[in-house]
Phi, psi and omega in degrees: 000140175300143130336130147282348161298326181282333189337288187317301181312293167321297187298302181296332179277325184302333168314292208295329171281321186296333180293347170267357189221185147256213168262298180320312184288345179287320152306349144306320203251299145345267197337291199321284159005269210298274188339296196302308183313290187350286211273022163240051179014083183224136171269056180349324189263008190289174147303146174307098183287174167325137157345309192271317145319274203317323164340288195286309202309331188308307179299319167252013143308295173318288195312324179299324163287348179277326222244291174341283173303318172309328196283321166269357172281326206270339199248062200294337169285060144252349159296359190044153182087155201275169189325313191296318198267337172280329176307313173317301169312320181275292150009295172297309171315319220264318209253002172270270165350301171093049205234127177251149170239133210255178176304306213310332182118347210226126180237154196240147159219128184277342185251115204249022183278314199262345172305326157259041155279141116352103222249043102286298182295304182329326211268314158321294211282312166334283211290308197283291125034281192260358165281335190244024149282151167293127180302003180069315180302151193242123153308116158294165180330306201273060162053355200249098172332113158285133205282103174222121157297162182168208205310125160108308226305158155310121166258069179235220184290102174306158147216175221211090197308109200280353174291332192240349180054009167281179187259099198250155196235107163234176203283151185270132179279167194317322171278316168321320163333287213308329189294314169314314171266359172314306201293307217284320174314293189297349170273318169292346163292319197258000000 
């Protein structure tokens, strides 16, 4: 559970990283995040362990996650996705995070308002971040998002409005199925 004193505090830093990334890469970042609890089973939302635990456990989060984000500024193909997005990614470590990463391997984190979080408020602040970044999508000329088929698409009927003259995607009627799968059963026969 979050400190609700700290709430206000939290929020405003999660403002100031969101403001530095998009979501996606801040969701990058989420992830990297959430995998590291996982896999030392940890719950953000658990009750508040014993003083020495809770410490350590705090401690050796942080250095897996610091060793983590290094790893992916020195090697940025294991992120996939093109050149803008790996620049994006070190950009946000280096200058929303504050985690400097040297060739060698070996990392700092220089900003120290988030070094000393906790990995429930890290985890808070992490999460808040990528609800209140900007999606990154470019809006087209006419303001309007577009429908562009591919893998997954609807298959049904084009048609064509004649008032807005856009291109509307309707469900194909019963005969127009039956045909379809008729030609797709006999293509598959031979």
């Amino acid at each position: 559970m979050v400190n609700l004193e700290n709430k206000e505090e939290l929020l405003k830093a999660a403002s100031r990283l969101a403001e530095l990334g998009t979501r996606i890469i801040v969701e990058k970042f989420v992830s990297i995040y959430r995998h590291i609890l996982d896999r030392n089973g940890v719950n953000p939302n658990s009750p508040v362990r014993e003083g020495n635990v809770e410490e350590r456990l705090n401690l050796d989060i942080r250095k897996e996650f610091i060793e983590t984000v290094s790893l992916y500024c020195r090697k940025p193909e294991i992120l996939g996705g093109g050149e803008t997005n790996k620049q994006s990614f070190k950009r946000f470590a280096a200058e929303g995070l504050g985690i400097m990463c040297r060739g060698d391997g070996a990392a700092s984190w220089n900003k120290k308002e988030l070094a000393e979080l906790g990995f429930r408020e890290l985890s808070f602040v992490l999460g808040w971040a990528g609800r209140l970044a900007k999606t990154g999508d470019k809006k087209p000329k006419n303001g309007t998002f577009e429908h562009k088929e591919g893998f997954g698409d609807f298959k049904g009927k084009k048609t064509e409005d004649v008032n807005t003259k856009k291109e509307t995607l309707q469900p194909a009627n019963l005969d127009d199925s039956l045909a379809m799968l008729a030609k797709s059963i006999n293509k598959n026969r031979m």
